[in-house]
N, C-alpha and C positions, 0 to 999 in steps of 0.2 A: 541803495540797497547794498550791502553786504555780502559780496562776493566770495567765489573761491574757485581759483585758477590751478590748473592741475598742468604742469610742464610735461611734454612728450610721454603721456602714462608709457608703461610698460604692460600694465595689466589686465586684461579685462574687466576682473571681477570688482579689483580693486577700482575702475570708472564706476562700475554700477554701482559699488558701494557708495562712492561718494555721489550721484545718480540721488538717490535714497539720501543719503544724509542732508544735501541741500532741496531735494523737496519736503523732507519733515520739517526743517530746520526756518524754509521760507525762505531760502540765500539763492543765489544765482551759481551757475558752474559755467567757467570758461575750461576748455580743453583747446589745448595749444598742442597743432599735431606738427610733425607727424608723430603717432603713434603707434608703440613697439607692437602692433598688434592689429589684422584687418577690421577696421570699423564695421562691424557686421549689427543692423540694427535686431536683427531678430535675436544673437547673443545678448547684444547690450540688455532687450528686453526683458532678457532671461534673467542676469546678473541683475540687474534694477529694477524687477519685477515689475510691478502695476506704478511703481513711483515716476517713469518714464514721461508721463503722460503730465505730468501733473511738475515736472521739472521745468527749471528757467534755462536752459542749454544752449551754448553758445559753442559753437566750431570755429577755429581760426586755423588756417593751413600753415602758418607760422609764424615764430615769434613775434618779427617786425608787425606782421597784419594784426596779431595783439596790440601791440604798443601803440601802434598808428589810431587804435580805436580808443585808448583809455591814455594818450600822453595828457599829463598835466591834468587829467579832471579826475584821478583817484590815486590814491597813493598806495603802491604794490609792495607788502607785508611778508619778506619773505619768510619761510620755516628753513632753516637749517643746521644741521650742528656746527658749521663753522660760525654762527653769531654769537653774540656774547651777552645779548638782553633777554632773562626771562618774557616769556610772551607775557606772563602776569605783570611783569612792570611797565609793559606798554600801555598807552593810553589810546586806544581804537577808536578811529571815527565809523559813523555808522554808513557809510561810504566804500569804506578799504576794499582791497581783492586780497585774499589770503594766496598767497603763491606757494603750493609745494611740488617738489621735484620729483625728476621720475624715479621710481624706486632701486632702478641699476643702479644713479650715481646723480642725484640730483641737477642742479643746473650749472649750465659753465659759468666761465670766470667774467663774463661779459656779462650776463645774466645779473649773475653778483653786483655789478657795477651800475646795472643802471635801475635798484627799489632802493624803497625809499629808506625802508627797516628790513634786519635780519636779527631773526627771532630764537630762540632756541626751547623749546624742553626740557626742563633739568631730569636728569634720568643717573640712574645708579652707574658707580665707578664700573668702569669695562663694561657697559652694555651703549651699544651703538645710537639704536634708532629704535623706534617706534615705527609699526605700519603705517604709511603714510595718510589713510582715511584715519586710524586713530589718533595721529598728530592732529590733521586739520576738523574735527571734532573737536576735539580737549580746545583747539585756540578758537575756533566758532564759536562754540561757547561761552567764553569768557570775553570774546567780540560782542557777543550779545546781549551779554550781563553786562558790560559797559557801560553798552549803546542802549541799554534798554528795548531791544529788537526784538528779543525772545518771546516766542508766540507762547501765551498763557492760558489757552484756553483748554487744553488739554496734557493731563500728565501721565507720560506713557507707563 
């Protein structure tokens, strides 16, 4: 199944978002803490409304206990503007974990060093970044349209 890993959010709303996007979506959410923020379930509920319940959520208290759980059996997709491959000219297995970083300042340089791909966004001269649930959206997507993953029975 088709992942997406969220690096030390900063956010809340922004967890819940992506909460919500991988329970419509049918994908799995790793959240790799700590996170800039008190894990409070009854927030999270708030921010991720009724999607909570019906999500594939996975906590890891850090990095390494990620890694230790997924070395060598999926290949870690990072999003960043320091890459240089459109996400569209990747080729996604229906496997991958989509990695995005925390919205202060993504992931360190150690981070960097050990997925497998670093993906970018093409976006307009002088604009930075994308919110980080709208980046890992826009690449879910087209992970899905690949993999042929994308749930069809319903169009929102």
């Amino acid at each position: 199944m088709l992942r997406l890993a969220l690096y030390q959010p900063d956010i809340p709303q922004n967890t819940g978002a992506a909460i919500r996007l991988c329970a419509c979506l049918g994908i799995g959410l790793d959240v790799i803490e700590p996170c800039g923020f008190v894990w409070d379930d009854k927030k999270i509920r708030r921010s991720g409304m009724d999607y909570v319940e019906g999500a594939d959520i996975r906590r890891h208290d850090s990095w390494p206990r990620f890694t230790e759980q997924y070395k060598g059996r999926q290949r870690l997709v990072l999003l960043t503007t320091r890459g240089a491959l459109p996400y569209t000219a990747f080729a996604f297995a229906p496997d991958d974990i989509i990695l995005a970083g925390r919205e202060s300042g993504g992931v360190p340089d150690d981070v960097h060093g050990m997925v497998d791909a670093r993906l970018i966004i093409p976006l307009q001269t002088g604009r930075r970044a994308l919110n980080v649930v709208t980046a890992a959206a826009m690449v879910a997507g087209e992970a899905l349209r690949q993999t042929g993953g994308a749930i069809k029975e319903k169009v929102a």
